[in-house]
N, C-alpha and C positions, 0 to 999 in steps of 0.2 A: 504494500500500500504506500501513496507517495504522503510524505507529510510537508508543511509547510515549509520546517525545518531546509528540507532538500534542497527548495528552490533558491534560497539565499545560499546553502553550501556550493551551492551547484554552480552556482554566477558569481561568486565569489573569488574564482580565479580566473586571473583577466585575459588568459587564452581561451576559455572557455565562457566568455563574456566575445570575444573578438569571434568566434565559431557561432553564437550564438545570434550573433548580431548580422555575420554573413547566410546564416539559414533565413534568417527573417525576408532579404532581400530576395533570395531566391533560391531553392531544394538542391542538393548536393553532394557526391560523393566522397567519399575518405579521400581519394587522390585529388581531386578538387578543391578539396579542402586544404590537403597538405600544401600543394604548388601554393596557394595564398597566405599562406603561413607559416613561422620561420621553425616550423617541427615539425618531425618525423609521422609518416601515415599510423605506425605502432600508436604514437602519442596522441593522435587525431583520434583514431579508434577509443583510447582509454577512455577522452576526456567526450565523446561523443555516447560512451556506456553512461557517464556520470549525469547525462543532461538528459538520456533518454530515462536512467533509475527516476530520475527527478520529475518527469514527467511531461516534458517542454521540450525533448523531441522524437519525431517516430521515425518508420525508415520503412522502405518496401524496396523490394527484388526487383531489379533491372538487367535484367541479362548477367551475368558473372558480379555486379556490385550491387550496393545497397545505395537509396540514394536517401539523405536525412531530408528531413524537412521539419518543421517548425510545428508541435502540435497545438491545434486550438483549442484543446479542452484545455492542456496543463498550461497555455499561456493567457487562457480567462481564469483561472484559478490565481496565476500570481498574479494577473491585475485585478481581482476583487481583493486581494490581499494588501497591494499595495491602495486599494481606495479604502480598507479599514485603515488602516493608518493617517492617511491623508485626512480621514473623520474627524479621529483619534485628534489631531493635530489643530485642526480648525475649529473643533468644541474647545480643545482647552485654549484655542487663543480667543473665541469668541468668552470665556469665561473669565479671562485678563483684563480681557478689556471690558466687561461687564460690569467686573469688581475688581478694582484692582486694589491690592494692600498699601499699605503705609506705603514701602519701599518704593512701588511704583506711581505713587500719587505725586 
């Protein structure tokens, strides 16, 4: 099961932030991948296992390769994630500014 948790481990390293940012643009294979990037297809593979555990990307059979692409379930998942926070964020500065303490008056 994927947990919230993943999606931040998972984007959390910025070759797998740079892979993930090139799937969004357009679906992809490992050696595809790799030419665009200054690491090894092994390395591509690893961190393309870490993005797919996480949920944010799938992949289907193309003749001899796989090619990634960007999944839209696990990538509406981390954006309601990221809009709980952004709430999160906005209640408490509407609540600052609502009341604000001594310090801030």
């Amino acid at each position: 099961m994927v947990t919230n948790a993943n999606y931040w481990t998972a984007l959390g390293d910025s070759t797998r932030r740079t892979i993930f940012e090139l799937l969004v643009e357009q679906p992809c294979s490992v050696s595809g991948l790799a030419r665009a990037l200054p690491v090894t297809r092994p390395a591509v593979s690893q961190h393309l296992k870490v993005l797919k555990d996480a949920g944010l990307v799938a992949d289907t059979r193309s003749g001899k390769e796989r090619i990634y692409r960007i999944d839209p379930d696990g990538l509406a998942s981390l954006r309601a994630e990221i809009d709980r926070f952004w709430s999160k964020t906005l209640a408490g500065y509407k609540l600052a500014v609502e009341h604000p303490t001594k310090d801030q008056a």
